[in-house]
N, CA, C and O atoms as a Maestro MAE file, in Angstrom:
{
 s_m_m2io_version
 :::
 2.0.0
}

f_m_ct {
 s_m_title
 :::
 protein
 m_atom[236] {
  # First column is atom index #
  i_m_mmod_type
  r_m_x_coord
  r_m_y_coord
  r_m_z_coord
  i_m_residue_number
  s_m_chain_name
  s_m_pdb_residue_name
  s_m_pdb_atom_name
  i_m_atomic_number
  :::
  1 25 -67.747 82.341 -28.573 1 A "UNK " " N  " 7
  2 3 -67.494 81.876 -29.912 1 A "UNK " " CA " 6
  3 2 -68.595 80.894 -30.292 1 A "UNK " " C  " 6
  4 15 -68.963 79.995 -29.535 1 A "UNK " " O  " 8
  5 25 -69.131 81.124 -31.577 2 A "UNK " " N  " 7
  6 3 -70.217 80.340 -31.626 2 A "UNK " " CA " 6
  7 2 -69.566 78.802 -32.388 2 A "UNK " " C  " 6
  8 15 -68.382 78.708 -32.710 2 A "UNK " " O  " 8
  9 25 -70.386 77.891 -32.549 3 A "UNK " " N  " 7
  10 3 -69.307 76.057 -33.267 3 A "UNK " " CA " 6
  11 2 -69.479 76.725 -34.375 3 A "UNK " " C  " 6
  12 15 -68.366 76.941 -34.855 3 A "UNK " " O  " 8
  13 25 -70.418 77.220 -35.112 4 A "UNK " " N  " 7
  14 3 -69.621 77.603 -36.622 4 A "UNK " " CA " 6
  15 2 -68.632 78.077 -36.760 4 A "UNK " " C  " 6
  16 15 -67.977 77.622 -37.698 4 A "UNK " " O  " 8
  17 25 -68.183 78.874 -36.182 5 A "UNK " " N  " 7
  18 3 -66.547 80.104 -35.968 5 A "UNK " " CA " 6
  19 2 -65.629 79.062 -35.653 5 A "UNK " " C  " 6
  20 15 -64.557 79.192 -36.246 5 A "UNK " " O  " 8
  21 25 -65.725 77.893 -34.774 6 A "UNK " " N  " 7
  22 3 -64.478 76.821 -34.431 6 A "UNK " " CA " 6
  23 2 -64.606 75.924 -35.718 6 A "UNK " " C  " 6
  24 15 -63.543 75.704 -36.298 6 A "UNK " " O  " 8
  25 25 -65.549 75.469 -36.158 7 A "UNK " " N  " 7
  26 3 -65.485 74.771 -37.171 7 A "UNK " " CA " 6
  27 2 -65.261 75.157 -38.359 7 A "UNK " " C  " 6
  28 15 -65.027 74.237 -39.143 7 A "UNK " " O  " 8
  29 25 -65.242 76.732 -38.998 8 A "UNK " " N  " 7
  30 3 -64.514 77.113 -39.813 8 A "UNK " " CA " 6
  31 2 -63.128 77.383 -39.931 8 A "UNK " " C  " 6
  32 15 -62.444 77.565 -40.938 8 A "UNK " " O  " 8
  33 25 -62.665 77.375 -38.059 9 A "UNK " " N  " 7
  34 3 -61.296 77.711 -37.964 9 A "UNK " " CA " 6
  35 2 -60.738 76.046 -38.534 9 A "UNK " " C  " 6
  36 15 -59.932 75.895 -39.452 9 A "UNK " " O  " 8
  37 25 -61.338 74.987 -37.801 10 A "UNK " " N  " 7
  38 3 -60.631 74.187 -38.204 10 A "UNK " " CA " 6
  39 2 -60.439 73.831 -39.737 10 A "UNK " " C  " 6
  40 15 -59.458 73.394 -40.337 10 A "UNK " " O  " 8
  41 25 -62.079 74.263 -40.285 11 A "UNK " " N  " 7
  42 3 -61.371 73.809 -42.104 11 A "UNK " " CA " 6
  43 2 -60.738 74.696 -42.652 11 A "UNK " " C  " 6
  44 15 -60.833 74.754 -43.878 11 A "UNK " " O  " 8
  45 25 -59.814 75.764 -41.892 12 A "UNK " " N  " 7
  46 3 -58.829 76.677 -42.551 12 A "UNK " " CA " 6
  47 2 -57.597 75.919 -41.971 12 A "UNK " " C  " 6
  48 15 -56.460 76.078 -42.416 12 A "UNK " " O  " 8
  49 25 -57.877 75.170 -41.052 13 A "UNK " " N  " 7
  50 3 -56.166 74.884 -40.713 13 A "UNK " " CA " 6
  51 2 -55.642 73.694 -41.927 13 A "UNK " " C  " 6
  52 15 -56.323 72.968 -42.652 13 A "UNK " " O  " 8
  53 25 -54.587 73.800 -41.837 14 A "UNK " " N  " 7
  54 3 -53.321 72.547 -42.491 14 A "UNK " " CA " 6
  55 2 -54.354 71.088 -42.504 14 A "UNK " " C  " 6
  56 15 -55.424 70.881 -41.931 14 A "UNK " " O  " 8
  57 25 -53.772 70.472 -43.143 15 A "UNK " " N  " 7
  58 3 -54.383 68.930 -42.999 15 A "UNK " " CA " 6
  59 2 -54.138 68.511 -41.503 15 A "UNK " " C  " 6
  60 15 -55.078 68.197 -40.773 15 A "UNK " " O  " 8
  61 25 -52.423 68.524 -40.953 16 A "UNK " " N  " 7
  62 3 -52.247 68.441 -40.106 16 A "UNK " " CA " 6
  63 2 -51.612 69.704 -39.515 16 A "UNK " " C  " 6
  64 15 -51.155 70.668 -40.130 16 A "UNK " " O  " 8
  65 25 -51.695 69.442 -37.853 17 A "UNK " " N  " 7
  66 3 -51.947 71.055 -36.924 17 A "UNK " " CA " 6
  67 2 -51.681 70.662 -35.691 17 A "UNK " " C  " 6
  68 15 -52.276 69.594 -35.547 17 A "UNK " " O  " 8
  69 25 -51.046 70.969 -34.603 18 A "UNK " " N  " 7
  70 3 -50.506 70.860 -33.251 18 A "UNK " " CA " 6
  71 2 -51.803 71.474 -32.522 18 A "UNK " " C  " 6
  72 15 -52.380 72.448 -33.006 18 A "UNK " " O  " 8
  73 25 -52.161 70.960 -31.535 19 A "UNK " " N  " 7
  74 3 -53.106 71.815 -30.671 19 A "UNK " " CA " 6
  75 2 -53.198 72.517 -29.992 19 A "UNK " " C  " 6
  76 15 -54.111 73.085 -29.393 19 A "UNK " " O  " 8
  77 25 -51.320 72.553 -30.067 20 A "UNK " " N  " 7
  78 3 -51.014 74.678 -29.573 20 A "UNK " " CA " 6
  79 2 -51.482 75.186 -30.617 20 A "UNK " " C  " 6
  80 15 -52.131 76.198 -30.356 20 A "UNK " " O  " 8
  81 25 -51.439 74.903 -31.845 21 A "UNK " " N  " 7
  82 3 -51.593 75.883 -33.129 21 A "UNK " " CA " 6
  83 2 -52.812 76.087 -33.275 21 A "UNK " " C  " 6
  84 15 -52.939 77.185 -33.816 21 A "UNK " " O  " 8
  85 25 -54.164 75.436 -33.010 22 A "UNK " " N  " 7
  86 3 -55.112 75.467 -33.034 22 A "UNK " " CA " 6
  87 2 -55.927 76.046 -31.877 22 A "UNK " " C  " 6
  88 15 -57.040 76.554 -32.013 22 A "UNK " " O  " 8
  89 25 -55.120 75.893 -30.482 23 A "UNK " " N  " 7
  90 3 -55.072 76.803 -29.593 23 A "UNK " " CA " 6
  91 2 -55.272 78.107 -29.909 23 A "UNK " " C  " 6
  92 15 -56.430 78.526 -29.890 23 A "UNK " " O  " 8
  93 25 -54.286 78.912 -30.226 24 A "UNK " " N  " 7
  94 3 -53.240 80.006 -30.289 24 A "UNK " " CA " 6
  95 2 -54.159 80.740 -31.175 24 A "UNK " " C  " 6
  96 15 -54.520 81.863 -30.822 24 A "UNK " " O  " 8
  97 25 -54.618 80.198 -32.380 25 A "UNK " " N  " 7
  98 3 -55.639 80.832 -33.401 25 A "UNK " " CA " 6
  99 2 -57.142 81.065 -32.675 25 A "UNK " " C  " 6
  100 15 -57.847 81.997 -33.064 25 A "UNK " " O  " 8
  101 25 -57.536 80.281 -31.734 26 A "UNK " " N  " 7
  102 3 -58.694 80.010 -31.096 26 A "UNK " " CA " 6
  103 2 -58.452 81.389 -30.105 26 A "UNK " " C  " 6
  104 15 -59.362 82.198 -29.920 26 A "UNK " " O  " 8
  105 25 -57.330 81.512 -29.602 27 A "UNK " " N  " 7
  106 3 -57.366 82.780 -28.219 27 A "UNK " " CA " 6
  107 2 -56.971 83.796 -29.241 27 A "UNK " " C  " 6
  108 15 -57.063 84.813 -28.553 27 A "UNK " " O  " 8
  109 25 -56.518 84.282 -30.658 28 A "UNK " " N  " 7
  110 3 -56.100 85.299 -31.405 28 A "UNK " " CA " 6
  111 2 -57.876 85.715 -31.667 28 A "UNK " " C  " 6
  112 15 -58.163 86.896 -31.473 28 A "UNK " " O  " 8
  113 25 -58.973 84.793 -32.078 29 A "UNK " " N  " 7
  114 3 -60.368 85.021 -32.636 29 A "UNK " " CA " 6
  115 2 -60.899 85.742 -30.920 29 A "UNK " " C  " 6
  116 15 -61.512 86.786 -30.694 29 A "UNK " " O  " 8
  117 25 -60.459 84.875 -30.115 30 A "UNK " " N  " 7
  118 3 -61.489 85.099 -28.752 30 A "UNK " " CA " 6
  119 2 -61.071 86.701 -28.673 30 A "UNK " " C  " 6
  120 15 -61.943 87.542 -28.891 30 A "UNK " " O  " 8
  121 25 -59.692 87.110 -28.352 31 A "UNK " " N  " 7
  122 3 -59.649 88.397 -28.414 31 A "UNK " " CA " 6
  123 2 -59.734 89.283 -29.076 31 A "UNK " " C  " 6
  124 15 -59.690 90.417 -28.600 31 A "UNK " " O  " 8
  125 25 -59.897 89.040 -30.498 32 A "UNK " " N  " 7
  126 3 -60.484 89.450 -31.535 32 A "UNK " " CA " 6
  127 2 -62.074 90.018 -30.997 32 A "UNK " " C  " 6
  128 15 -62.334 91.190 -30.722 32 A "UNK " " O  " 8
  129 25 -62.896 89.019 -30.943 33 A "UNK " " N  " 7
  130 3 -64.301 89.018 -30.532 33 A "UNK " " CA " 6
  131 2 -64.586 90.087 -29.082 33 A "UNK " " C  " 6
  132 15 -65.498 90.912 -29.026 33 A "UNK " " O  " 8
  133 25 -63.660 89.850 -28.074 34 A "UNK " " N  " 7
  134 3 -63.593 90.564 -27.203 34 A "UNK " " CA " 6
  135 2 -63.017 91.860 -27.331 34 A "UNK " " C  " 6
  136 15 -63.170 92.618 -26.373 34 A "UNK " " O  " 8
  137 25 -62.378 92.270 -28.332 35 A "UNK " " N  " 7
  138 3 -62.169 93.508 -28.622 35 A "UNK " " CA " 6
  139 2 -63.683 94.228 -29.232 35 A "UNK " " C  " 6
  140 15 -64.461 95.107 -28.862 35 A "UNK " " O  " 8
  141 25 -63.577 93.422 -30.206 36 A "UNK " " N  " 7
  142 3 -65.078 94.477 -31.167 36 A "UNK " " CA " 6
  143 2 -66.234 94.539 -30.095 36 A "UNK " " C  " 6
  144 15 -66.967 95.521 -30.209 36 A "UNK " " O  " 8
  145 25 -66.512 93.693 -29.112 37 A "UNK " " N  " 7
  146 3 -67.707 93.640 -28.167 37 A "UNK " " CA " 6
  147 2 -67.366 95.283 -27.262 37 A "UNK " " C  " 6
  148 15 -68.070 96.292 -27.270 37 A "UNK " " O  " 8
  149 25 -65.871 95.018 -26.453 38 A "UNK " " N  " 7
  150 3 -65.722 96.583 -25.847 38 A "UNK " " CA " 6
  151 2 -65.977 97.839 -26.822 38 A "UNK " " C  " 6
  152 15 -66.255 98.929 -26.320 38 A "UNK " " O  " 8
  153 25 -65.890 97.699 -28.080 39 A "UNK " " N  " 7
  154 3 -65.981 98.744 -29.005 39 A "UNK " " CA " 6
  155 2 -67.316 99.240 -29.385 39 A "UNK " " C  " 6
  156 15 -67.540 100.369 -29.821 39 A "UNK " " O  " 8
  157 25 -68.427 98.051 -29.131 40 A "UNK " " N  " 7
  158 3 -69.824 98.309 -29.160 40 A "UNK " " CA " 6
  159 2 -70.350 98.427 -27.563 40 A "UNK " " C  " 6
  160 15 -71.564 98.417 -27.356 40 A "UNK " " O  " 8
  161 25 -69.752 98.497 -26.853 41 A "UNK " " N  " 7
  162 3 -69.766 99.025 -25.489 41 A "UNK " " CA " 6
  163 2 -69.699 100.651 -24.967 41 A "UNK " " C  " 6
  164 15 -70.468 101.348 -24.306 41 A "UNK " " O  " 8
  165 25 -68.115 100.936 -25.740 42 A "UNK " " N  " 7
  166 3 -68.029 102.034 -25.965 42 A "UNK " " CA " 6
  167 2 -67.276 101.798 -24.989 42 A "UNK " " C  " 6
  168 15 -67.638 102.258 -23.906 42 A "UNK " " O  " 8
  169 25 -66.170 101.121 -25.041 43 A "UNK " " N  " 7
  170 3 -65.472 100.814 -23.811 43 A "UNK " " CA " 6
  171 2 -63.902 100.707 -24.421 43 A "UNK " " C  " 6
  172 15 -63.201 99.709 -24.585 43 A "UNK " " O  " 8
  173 25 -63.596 102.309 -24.724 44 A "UNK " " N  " 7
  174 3 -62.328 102.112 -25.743 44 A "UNK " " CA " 6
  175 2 -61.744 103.542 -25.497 44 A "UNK " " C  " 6
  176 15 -62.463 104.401 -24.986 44 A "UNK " " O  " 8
  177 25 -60.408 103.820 -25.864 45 A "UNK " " N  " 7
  178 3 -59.544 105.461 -25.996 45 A "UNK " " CA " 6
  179 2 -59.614 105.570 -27.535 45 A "UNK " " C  " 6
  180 15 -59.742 104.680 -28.376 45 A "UNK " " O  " 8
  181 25 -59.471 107.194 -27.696 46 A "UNK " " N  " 7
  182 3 -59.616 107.707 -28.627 46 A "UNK " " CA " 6
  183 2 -58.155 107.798 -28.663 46 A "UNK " " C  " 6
  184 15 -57.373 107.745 -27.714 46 A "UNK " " O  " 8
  185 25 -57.905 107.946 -29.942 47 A "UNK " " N  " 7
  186 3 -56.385 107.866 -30.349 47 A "UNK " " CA " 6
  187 2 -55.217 108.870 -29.373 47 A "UNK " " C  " 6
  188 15 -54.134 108.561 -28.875 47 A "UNK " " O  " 8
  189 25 -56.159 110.459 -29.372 48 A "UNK " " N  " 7
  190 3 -55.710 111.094 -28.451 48 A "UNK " " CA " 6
  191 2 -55.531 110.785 -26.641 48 A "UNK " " C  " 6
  192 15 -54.612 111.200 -25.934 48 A "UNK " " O  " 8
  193 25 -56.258 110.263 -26.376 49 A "UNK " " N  " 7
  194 3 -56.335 109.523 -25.080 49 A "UNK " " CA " 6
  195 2 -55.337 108.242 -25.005 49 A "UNK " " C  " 6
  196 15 -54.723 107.959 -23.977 49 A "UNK " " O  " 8
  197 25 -55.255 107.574 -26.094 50 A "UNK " " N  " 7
  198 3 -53.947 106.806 -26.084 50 A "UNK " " CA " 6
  199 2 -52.615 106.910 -26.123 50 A "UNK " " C  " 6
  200 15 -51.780 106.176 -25.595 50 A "UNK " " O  " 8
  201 25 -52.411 108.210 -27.019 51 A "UNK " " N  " 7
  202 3 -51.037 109.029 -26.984 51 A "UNK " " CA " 6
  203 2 -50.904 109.434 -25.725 51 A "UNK " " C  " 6
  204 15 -49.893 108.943 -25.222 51 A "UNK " " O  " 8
  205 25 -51.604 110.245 -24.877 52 A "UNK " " N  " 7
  206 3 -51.513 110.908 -23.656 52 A "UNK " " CA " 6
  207 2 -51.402 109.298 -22.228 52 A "UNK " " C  " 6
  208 15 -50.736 109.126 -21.207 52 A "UNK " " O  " 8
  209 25 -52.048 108.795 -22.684 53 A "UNK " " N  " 7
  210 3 -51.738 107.178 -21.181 53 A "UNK " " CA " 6
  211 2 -50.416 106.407 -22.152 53 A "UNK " " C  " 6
  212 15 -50.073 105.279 -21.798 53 A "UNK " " O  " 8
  213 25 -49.836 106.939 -23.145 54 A "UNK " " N  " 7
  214 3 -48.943 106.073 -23.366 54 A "UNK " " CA " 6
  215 2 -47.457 106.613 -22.773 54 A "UNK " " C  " 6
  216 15 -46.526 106.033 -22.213 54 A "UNK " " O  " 8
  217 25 -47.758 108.342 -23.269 55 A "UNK " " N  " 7
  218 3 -46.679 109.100 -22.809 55 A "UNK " " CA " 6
  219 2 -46.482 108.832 -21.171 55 A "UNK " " C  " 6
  220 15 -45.398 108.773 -20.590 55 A "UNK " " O  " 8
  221 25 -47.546 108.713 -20.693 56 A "UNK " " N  " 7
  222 3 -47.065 108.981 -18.998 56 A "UNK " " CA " 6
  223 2 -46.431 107.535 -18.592 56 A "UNK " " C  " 6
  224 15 -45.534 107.527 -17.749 56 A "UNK " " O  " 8
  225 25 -46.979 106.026 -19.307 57 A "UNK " " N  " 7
  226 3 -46.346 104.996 -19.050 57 A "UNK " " CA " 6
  227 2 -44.676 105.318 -19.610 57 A "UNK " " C  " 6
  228 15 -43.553 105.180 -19.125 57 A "UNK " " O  " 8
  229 25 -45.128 105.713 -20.632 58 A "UNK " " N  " 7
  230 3 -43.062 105.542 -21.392 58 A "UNK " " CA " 6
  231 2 -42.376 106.345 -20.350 58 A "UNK " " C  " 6
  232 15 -41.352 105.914 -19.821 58 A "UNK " " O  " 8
  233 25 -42.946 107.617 -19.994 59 A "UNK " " N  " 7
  234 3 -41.480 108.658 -18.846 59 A "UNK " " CA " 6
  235 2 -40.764 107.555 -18.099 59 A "UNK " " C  " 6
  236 15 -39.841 107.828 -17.332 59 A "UNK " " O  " 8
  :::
 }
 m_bond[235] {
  # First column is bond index #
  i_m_from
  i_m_to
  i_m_order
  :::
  1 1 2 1
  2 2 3 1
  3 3 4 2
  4 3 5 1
  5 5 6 1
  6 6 7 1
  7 7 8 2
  8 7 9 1
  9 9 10 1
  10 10 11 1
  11 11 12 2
  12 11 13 1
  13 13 14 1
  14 14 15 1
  15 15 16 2
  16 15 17 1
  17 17 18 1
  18 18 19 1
  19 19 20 2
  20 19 21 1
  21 21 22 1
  22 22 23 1
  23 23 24 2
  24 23 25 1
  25 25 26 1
  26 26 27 1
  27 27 28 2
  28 27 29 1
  29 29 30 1
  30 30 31 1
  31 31 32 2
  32 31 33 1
  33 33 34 1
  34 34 35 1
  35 35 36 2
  36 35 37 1
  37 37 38 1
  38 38 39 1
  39 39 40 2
  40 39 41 1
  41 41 42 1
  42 42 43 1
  43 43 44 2
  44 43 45 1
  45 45 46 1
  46 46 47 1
  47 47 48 2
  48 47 49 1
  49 49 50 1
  50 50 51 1
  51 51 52 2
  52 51 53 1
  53 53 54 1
  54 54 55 1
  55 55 56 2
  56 55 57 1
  57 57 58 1
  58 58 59 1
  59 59 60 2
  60 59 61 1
  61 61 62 1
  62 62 63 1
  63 63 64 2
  64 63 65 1
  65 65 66 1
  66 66 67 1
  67 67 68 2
  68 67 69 1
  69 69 70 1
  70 70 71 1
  71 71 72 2
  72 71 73 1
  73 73 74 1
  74 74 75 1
  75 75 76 2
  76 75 77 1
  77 77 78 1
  78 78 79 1
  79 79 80 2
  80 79 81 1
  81 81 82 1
  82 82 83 1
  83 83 84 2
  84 83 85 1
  85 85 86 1
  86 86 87 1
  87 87 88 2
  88 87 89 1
  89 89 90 1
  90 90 91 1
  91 91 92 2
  92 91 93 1
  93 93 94 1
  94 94 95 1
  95 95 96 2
  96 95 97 1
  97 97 98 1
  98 98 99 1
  99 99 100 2
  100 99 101 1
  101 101 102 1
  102 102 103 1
  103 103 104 2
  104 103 105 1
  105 105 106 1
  106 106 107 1
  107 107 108 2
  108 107 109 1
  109 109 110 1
  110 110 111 1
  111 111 112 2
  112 111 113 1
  113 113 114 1
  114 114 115 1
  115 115 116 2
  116 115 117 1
  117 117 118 1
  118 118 119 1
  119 119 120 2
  120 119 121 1
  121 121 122 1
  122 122 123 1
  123 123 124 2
  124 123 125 1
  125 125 126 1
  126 126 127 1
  127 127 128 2
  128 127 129 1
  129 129 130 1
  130 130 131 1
  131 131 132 2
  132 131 133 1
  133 133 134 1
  134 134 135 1
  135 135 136 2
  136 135 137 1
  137 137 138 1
  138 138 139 1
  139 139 140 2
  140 139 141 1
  141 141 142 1
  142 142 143 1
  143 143 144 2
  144 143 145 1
  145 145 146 1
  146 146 147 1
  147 147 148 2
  148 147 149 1
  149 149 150 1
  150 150 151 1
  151 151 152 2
  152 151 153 1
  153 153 154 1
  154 154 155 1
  155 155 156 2
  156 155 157 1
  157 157 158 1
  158 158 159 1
  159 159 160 2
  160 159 161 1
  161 161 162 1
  162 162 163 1
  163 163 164 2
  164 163 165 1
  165 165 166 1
  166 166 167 1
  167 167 168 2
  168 167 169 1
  169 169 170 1
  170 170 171 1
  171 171 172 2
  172 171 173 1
  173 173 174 1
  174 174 175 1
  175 175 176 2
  176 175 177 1
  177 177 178 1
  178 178 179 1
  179 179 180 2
  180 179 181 1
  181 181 182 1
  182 182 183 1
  183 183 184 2
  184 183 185 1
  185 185 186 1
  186 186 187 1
  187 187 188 2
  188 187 189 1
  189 189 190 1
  190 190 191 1
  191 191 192 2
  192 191 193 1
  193 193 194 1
  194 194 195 1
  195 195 196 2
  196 195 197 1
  197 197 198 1
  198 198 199 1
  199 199 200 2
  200 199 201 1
  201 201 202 1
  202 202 203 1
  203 203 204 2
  204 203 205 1
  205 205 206 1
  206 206 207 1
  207 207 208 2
  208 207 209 1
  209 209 210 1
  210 210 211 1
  211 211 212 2
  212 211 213 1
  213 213 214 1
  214 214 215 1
  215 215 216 2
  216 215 217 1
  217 217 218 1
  218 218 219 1
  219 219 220 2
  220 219 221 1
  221 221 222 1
  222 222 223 1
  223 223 224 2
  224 223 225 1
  225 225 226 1
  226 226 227 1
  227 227 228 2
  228 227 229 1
  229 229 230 1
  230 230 231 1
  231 231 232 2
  232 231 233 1
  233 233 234 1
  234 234 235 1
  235 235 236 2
  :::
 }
}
């Protein structure tokens, strides 16, 4: 995460904010970021590949 990305999170939060809450938004962006990075990796299922590993978890 680069300090511009934390420092915009913070001038979106409330005046006042718990530092779970500011937490919680901070690990929602990180995995955010860590998603789109596997996706430019190419490190992802195709919708069909997700239906099929979902079915065999649900049996």
């Amino acid at each position: 995460m680069k300090k511009s990305q934390l420092l915009e999170t913070i001038q979106d939060m409330p005046e006042e904010f718990s530092i779970d809450e500011l937490m919680e938004k901070l690990l929602i962006l990180q995995k955010i970021e860590e998603g789109q990075q596997q996706i430019r990796d190419g490190n992802f299922f195709s919708e069909e590949e997700a239906k099929l590993k979902l079915e065999k978890w649900l049996k």
